[in-house]
Each structure stands twice: as C-alpha cells, then as structure tokens.
C-alpha positions as CSV (number, residue, x, y, z in Angstrom):
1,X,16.0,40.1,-86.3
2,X,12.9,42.7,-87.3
3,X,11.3,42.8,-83.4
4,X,14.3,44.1,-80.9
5,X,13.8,44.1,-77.4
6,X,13.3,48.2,-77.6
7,X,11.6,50.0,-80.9
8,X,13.9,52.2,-83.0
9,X,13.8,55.8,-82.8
10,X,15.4,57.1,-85.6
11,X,17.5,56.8,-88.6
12,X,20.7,57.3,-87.1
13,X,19.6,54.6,-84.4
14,X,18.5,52.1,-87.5
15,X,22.1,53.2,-89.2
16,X,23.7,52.8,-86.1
17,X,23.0,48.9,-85.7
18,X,23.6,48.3,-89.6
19,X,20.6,49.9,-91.8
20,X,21.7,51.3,-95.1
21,X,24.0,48.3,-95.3
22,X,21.4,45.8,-97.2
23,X,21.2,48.5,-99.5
24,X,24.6,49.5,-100.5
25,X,24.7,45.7,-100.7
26,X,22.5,46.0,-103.6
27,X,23.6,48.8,-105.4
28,X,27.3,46.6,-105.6
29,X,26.0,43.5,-106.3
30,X,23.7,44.9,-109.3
31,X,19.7,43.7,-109.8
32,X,20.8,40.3,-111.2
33,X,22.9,39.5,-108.0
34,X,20.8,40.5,-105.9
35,X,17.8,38.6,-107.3
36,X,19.7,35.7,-107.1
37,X,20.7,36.2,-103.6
38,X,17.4,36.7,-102.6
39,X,16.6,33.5,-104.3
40,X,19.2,31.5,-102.6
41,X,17.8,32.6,-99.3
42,X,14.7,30.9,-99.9
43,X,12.6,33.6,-98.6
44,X,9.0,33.6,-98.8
45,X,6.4,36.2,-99.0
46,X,5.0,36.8,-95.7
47,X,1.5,38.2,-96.8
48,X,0.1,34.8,-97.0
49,X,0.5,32.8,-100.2
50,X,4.1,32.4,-99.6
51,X,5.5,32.7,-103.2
52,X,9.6,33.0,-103.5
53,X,10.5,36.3,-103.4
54,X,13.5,35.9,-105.5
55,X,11.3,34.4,-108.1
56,X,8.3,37.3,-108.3
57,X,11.4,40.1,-108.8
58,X,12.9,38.5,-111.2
59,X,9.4,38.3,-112.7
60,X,8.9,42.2,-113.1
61,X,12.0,42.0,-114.7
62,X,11.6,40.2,-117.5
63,X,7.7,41.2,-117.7
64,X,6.5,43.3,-120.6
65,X,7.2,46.6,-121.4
66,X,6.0,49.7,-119.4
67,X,6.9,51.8,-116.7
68,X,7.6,49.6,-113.3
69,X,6.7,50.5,-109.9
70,X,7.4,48.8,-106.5
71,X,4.6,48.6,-103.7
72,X,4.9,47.7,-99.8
73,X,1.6,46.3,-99.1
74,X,0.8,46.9,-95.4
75,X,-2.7,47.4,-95.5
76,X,-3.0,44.5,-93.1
77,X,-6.6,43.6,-92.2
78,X,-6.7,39.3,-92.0
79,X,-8.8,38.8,-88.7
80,X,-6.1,37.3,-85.8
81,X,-2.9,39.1,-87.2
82,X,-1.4,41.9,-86.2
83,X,2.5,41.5,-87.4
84,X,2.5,44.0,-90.0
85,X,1.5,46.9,-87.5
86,X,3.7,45.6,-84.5
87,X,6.7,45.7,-87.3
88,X,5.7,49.3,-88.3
89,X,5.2,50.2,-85.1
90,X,9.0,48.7,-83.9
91,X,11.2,49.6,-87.1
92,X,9.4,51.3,-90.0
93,X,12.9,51.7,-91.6
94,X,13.8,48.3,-92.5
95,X,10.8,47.8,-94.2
96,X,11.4,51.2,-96.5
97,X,14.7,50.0,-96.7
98,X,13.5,46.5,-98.7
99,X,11.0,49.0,-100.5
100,X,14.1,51.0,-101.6
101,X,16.1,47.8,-102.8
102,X,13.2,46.1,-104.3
103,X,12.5,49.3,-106.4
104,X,16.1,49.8,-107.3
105,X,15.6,45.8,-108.7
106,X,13.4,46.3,-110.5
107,X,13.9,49.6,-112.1
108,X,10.6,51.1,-110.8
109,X,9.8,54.9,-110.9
110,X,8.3,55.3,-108.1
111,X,7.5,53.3,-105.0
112,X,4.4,52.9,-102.7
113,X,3.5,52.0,-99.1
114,X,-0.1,51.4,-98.7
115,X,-2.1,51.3,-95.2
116,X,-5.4,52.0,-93.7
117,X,-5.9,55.2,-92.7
118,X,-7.1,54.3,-89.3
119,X,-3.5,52.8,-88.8
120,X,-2.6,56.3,-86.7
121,X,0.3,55.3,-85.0
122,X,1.9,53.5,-87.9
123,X,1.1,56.0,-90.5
124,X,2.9,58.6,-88.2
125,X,6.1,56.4,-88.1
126,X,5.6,55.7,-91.4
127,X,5.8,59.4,-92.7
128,X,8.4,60.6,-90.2
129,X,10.8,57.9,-91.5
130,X,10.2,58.0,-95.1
131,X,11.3,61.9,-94.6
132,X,14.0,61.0,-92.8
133,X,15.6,58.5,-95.3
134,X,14.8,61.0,-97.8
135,X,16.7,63.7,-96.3
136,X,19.5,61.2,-95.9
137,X,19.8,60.2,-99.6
138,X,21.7,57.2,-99.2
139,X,18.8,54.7,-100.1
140,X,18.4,56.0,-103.8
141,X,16.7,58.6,-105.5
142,X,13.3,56.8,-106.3
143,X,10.1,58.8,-104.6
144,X,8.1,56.8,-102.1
145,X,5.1,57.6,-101.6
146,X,2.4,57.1,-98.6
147,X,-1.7,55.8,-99.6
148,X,-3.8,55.5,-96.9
149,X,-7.0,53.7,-97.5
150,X,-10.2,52.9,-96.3
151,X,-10.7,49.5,-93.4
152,X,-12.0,47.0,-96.2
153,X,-10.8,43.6,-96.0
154,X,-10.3,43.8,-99.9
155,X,-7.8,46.3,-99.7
156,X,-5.2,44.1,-98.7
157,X,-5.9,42.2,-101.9
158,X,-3.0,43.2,-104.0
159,X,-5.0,43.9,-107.3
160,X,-7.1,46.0,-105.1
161,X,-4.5,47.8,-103.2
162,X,-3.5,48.5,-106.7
163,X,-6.8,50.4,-107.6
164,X,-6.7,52.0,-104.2
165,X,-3.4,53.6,-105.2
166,X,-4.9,55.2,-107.9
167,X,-7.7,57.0,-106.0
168,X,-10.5,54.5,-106.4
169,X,-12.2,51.6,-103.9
170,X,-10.8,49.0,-103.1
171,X,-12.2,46.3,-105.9
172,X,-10.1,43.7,-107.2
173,X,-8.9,43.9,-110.7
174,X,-9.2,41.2,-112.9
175,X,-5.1,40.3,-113.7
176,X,-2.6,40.4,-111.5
177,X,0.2,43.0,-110.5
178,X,2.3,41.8,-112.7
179,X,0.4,41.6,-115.6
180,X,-1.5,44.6,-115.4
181,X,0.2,47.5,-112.6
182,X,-0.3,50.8,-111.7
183,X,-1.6,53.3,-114.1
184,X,-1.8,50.6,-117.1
185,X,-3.2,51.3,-120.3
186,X,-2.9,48.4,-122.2
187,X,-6.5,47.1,-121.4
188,X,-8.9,47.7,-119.1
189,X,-9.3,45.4,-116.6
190,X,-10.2,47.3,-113.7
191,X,-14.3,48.5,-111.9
192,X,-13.0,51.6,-114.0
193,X,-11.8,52.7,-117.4
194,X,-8.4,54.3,-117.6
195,X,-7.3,56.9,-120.2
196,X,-4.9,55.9,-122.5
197,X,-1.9,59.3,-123.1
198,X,-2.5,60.9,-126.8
199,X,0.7,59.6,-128.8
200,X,1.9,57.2,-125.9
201,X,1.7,53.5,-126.5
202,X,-0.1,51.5,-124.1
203,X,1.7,49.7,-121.3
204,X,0.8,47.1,-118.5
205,X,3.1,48.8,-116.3
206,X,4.4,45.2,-114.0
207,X,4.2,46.2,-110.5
208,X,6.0,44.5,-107.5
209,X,3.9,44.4,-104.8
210,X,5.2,42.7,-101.4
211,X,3.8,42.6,-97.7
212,X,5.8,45.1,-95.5
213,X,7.3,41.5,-93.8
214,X,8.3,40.0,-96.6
215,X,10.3,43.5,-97.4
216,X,11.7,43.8,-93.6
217,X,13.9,41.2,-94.4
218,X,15.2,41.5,-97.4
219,X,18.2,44.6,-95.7
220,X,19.0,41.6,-93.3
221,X,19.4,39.0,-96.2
222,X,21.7,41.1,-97.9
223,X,23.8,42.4,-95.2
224,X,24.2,38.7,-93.2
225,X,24.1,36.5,-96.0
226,X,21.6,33.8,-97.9
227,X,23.5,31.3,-96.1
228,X,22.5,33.2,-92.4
229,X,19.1,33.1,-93.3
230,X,18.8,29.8,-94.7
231,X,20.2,28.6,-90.9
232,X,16.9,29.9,-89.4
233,X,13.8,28.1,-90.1
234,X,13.5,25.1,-91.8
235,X,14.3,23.9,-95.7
236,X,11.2,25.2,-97.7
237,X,10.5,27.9,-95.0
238,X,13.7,29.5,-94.4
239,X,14.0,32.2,-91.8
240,X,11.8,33.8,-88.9
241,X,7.8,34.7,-88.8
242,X,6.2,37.3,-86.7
243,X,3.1,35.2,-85.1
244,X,0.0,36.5,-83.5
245,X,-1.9,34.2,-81.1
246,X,-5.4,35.8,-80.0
247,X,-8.6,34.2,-79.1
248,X,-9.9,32.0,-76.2
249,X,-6.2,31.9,-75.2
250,X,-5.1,33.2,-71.1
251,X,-2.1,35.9,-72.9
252,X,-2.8,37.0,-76.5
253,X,0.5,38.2,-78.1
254,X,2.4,39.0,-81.5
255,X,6.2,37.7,-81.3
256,X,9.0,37.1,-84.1
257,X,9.7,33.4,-84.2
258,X,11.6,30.4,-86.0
259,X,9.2,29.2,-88.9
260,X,9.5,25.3,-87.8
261,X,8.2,26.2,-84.1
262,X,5.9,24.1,-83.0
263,X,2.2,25.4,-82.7
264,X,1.7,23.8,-79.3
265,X,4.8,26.0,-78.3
266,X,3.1,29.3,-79.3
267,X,0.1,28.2,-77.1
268,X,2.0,28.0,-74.3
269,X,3.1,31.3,-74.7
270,X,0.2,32.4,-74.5
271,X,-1.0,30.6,-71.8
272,X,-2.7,27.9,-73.0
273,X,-6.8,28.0,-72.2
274,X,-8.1,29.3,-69.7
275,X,-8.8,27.3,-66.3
276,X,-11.3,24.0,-66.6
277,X,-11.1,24.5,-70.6
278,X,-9.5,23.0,-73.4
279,X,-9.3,24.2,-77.0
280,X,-11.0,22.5,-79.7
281,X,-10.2,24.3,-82.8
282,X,-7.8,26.9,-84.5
283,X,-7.7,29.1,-87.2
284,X,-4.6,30.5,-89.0
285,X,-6.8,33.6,-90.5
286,X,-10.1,32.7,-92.6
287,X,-7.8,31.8,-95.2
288,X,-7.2,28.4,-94.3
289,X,-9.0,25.1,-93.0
290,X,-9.5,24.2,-89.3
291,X,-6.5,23.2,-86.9
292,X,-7.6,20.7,-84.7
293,X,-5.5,19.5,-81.3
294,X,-4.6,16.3,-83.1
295,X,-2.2,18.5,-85.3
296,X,-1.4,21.7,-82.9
297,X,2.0,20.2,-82.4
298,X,2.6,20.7,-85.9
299,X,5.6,22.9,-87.0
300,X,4.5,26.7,-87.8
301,X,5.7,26.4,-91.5
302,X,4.2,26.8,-95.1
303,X,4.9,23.1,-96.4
304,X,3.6,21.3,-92.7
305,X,0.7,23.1,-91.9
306,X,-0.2,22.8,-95.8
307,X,0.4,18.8,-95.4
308,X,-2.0,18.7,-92.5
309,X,-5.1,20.3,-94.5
310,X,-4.9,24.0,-93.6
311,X,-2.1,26.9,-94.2
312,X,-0.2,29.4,-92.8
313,X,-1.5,32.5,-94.4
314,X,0.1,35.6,-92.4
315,X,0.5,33.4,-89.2
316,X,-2.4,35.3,-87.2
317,X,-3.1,32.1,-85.4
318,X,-7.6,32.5,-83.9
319,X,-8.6,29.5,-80.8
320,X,-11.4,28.4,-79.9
321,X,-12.1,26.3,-76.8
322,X,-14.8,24.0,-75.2
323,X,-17.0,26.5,-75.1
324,X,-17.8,28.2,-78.5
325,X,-20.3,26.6,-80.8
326,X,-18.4,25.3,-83.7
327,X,-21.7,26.1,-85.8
328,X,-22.0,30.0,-84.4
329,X,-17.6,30.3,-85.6
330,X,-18.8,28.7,-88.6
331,X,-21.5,31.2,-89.3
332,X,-19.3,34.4,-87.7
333,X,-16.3,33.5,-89.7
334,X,-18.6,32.7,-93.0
335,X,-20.5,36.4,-92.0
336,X,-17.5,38.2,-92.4
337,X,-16.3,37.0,-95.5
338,X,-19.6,37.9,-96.6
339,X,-19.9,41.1,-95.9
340,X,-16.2,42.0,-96.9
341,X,-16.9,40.6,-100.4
342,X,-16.9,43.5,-102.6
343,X,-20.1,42.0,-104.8
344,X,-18.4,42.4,-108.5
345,X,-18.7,38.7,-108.9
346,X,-22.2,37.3,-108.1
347,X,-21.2,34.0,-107.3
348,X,-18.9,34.8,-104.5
349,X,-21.6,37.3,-103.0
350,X,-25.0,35.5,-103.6
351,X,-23.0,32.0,-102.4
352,X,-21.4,33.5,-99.1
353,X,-24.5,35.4,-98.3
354,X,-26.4,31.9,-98.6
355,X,-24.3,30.0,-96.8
356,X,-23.9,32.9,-94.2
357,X,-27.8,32.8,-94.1
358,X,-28.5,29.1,-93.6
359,X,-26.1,28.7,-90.9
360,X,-27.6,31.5,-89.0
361,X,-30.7,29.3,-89.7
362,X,-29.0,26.1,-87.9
363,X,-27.4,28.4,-85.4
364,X,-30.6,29.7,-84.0
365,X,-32.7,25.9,-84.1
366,X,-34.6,26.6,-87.3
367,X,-32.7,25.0,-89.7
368,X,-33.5,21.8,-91.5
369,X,-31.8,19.4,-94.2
370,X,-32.8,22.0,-96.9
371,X,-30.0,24.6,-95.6
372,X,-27.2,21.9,-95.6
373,X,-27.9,21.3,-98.6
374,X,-27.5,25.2,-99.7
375,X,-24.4,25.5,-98.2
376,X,-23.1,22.1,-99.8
377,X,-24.6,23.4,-103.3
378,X,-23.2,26.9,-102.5
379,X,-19.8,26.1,-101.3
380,X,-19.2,24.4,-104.6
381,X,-20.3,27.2,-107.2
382,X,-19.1,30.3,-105.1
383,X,-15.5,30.4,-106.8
384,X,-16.7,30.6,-110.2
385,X,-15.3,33.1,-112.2
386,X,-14.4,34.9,-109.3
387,X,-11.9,38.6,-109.5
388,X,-10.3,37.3,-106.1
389,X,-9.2,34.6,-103.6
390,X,-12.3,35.5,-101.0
391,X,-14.5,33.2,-102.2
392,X,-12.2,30.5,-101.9
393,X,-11.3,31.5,-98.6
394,X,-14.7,30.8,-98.1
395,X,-14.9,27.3,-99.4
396,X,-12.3,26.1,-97.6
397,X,-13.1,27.5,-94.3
398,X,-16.7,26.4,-94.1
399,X,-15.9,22.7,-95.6
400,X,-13.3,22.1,-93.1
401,X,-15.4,22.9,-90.1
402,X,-18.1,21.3,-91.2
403,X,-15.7,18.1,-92.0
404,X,-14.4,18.5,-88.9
405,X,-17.3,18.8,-86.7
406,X,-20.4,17.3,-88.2
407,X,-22.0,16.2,-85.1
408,X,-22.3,19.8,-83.8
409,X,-24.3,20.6,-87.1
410,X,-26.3,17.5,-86.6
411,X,-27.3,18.5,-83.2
412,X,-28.1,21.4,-84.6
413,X,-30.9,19.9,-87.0
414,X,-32.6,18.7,-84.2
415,X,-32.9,22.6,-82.4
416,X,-29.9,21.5,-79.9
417,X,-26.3,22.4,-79.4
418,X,-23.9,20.9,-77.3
419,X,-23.1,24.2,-75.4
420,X,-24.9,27.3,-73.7
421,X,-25.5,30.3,-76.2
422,X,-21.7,32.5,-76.1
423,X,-21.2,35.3,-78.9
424,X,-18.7,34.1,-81.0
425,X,-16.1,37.7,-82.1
426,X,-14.3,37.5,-85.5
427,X,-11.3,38.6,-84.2
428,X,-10.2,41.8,-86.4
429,X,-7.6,43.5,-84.1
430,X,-7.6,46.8,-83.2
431,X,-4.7,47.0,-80.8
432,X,-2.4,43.8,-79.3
433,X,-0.5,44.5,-75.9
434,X,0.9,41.8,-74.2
435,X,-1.4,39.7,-72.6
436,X,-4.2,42.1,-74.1
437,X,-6.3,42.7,-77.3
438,X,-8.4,44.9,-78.4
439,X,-11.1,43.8,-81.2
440,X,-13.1,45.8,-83.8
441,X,-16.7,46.4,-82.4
442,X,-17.7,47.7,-85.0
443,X,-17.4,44.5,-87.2
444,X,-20.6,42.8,-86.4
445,X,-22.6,46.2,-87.8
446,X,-21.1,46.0,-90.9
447,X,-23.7,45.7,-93.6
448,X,-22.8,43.8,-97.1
449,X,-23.0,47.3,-98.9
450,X,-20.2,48.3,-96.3
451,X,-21.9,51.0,-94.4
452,X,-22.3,50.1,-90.7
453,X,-25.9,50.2,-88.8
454,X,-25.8,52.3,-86.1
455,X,-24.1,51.6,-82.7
456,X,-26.5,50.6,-80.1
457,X,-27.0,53.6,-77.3
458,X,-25.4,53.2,-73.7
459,X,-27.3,51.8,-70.8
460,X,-26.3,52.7,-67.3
C-alpha cells in the first residue's frame, strides 16, 4: 500500500492510481466524519509511541483557543530505521496528501513538513511535489511549507521539531504540541522567550504533529475504507509497518509489512546471521528494552512486543550476534543517547554521561563494583524532571541489558570478556540498499556539546 514495486514519478502518476481521492473523501465527509473514520481504522502513529490517530485530531480540535497548524514530522533520525526516507524517497505525495487532510481537520493555517537538511534526495522530492500539488489545487488552499534542520537526534522530538520550525535548535519544549504549538504566546515554555502581538490575546496555538508514516496512510484509509484497513494487521495494531532490519544480519533491508509478522520472519529476510554465528540480542531503536531469541518469534506489533518487555518504537529493528560484547552495545548504545541529549535537564545529561562513563570503565577491564553501582544509582534519578523521553530511553535500555546479560558484566569485573575486542557501530543510517547499508561515521566523533572532533587523516 505506501512501498510499490516501482517509485512514483509524478502527480499525474500518484492521480493516476487514486491520489486526490482520500482527500476529496474528506472534504465530503466533513472534519467530524473523517475523525471518526480515522478512529474506526484503528490506526496508530508510526513515529514510535503509537497513540490513535483518530484520537490526537480530534484533540486539536476541541483544544483551546489559537490559531492551529498541522506538521509532518519526518525528521527521522532513530538509529536502525530508515522508513520515513525510503517512503519519501518512493511516494512523497501520499504523505502531503495526509498533511493536506490532516490540516483541513483540523482547521490549521498553515502546514509543515520538517527534515534534516542532509536528507538531499528526499528534500528534492519533497519540494518538487509540494509545487506540484500546489499548482494542481485540488488538495486545498492551506500553504505547506518545507524546514530543513540540523542532524540532532532531538529534532525528531516533536516539541523540538516545534522550536526548530521557528528558527531555533532543536531543544525540547516543556509542554506538548498540543498544549503549547507553533508561535504560542500564552506562556513561555520554550529555551527562548516569544513576543507576545501589541493588542492580540495570547494563544497556545494546538499543533498536530504526525510522523510522515502515520500521514501516508491516512489517503488510503479514506479512499478503501476503515473496514479495509482494519483486515490488515492485527486487532490493536491495525494495518501495515514499514520495517528496517540492519545489523549483524547477511541482507539489511527496509520493506512494508503486516504489523502481526513474526520477527523471526523478518530475519529471514534478511538472511539470518552470518555463517558459524547466531544472534544473541535485538534492538527495536534505543527506545526500547532488549529482544532476546527466546521472544524473536514474537509478532511485530505494539501490544506483543510491549507484553514481552520491549516496544516497537518506529520498527528500525538493530542485531547483534555471538560476537559483540553485550557490555561494549551497552556502553555504544548508552554513548549515543548521551551525547544526543541536549543538556537543558541535568539529570538526564550528568546521569547518561555517568552511566556512559562507567561502562566504558567495565568495557575496557578497569571497572570495579563502585561503577555498577553508579549506573544502578544513575539509571534511577536520570528521568527526573526531565523536558523529554531521552532519558527514559535511557533507563530502559541500559536496565534491560544489563537484566539480560549480567554474567557478561560480571566477567567484566574481573578484567575478562567472553569475546575478542570488535567495535561495536550505533547504527545511524545514512543510506539502505538492498542487501546494503551505509552508517554515519561521523557518529562516534560526536562530542556532548554536539560539535564533532576531527576526522582522523588517511593512511595508505
């Protein structure tokens, strides 16, 4: 349904095989109807937390007062997951298209899309269709507009996409979209002040914001039917999922498939390990806890994998075979959350950067019983009072591998590990072929200030 065998072209191709219909769906069926179709279909937000869609829209519209505003959030940057840009890159106009009906919901005066700007080839379909369904004029009269923004894991955060829109970093907001949007003046909530307009009350402005997946099928919900959707999938996650499967896996890929597959089936997509290995953990993002093989036949779904201690998140699926240190993931998994924390809330900089610290300390033999007992005292104050979900992120993550694999720490202690040394790559994707991925090098020079040391010089 949103990944064809062949990508589409143009607007007259997207037209051809039934785009514009979801929207002129909408425009009959009127914002309550449409809500409430979207609401029957059960469909979930694809970004990662998996709220009901039908349920946020109807939430901007019965928010407070204020200007609203609708927002495609596709500045995709969870490590493993590449669905977002392999949608973009496929059919950028189905994805506008949900951006056009959600704005038309919820009354908003403008609408957003917001990327990375290193995202080339998407931001270049992005633009040529957003001018094309503008030309067209059969997908409303609201302005969309295109933010390109810096590579920060925080920027897919959608109180901090929210500040990026309006010209600033990437630093998450105190209250949520809907409670305080773009260009609010009610309070100040925000890393900056915003000016309130002489003889204008203030306003929170509710803003929609929903991943560029969750939006892609929205045309496809209203043009086939809840009742089509609803066949897909399984009860509480209706539908399909674009999954990504990278790691220490024979054939990396990104594929559109039935939430309710099994995980074991993805792997053998992919391949499976390589020859004379065998995979010991998995990953769905840093968002979640460990997937050990016991449970890798469970079905790829929000309500199973929750059941079984971890999540879906965005469904960037990360393995791990026999031969990576579970102590050196730990402490490359826990580094990046680190140094993508943004530092406005001390508890979730100083803790990561501790527990980051004294597993580098147990990954390289020098560790004692003093830095377990930093990370246990860390992992359970670095979510207070804290702007954003990182730093829970990060006390899931780290708990459930070192639930799951205590006697690789405890080896540890003693200046041992149970495998030869192996550099352990967060895998933030850069490009995804079939059967080939490309990962950010760049990544392990990052700093916690967010500059990047130098690269180190060629040798022949």
């Amino acid at each position: 349904m949103l990944l064809g065998d062949e990508p589409i072209s143009s607007l007259s191709e997207y037209k051809a095989l039934g785009g514009g219909q979801g929207f002129a769906v909408a425009v009959r069926y009127g914002p309550e109807e449409t809500v409430a179709e979207l609401t029957a279909s059960g469909l979930r937000g694809r970004g990662g937390g998996g709220f009901p869609t039908g349920r946020k829209w109807a939430g901007i519209r019965a928010a407070g007062p204020g200007h609203r505003f609708a927002v495609c959030n596709a500045a995709e940057g969870e490590p493993g997951t590449f669905k977002d840009r392999a949608l973009l890159r496929h059919n950028p106009y189905q994805v506008l298209e949900g951006l056009a009906i959600a704005a038309y919901v919820v009354g908003a005066q403008a609408a957003y899309v917001a990327t990375k700007a290193s995202y080339s080839r998407e931001i270049e379909r992005l633009e040529a269709a957003i001018e094309e369904m503008r030309q067209d004029g059969s997908f409303g009269t609201i302005p969309v507009n295109l933010v390109k923004g810096s590579d920060e894991y925080l920027f897919g955060e959608e109180k901090a996409l929210l500040e990026v829109i309006e010209g600033r970093e990437p630093l998450p907001r105190w209250l949520p979209p809907y409670e305080h949007g773009l260009f609010a003046t009610d309070i100040q909530a925000g890393w900056e002040s915003v000016a309130s307009v002489a003889g204008q009350e203030a306003e929170p402005n509710p803003t929609l914001v929903n991943n560029a997946e969750t939006l892609a099928n929205v045309p496809h919900i209203l043009r086939l039917g809840a009742e089509a959707f609803r066949a897909i999938g399984t009860v509480e996650s209706p539908g399909t999922i674009i999954a990504t499967v990278v790691g220490d896996v024979q054939y990396p890929f990104v594929a559109e498939v039935d939430l309710g597959t099994p995980l074991s089936a993805l792997l053998e997509v992919a391949g499976g390990p390589f020859p004379g290995r065998h995979l010991q953990a998995g990953f769905s993002g840093v968002a979640n806890g460990v997937i050990v093989p016991d449970h890798f036949d469970v079905p790829v779904a929000y309500e199973t994998l929750a059941a079984m201690g971890s999540g879906l998140g965005s469904a960037g699926f990360m393995f791990y075979d026999d031969t990576a240190c579970m102590v050196e993931v730990a402490r490359a998994l826990s580094r990046f959350l680190y140094v993508e924390s943004c530092g406005q809330c001390r508890s979730c900089k100083f803790g990561c950067g501790e527990i980051t610290r004294a597993l580098e300390s147990l990954g390289d033999g020098t560790g004692t019983d003093d830095d377990v007992g930093v990370i246990g005292a860390r992992l359970r104050s670095v979510t207070d009072q804290v702007r954003c979900y990182l730093a829970t992120e990060e006390q899931i993550l780290i708990s459930s591998i070192l639930e799951q694999f205590p006697e690789e720490f405890a080896l540890h202690l003693e200046g041992r590990c149970s495998v030869p040394p192996r550099p352990i790559v967060v895998p933030k994707i850069v490009d995804l072929a079939p059967g080939y991925v490309t990962f950010d090098d760049r990544q392990e020079r990052k700093q916690p200030d967010w500059t990047f040391l130098p690269a180190p010089p060629h040798t022949s």
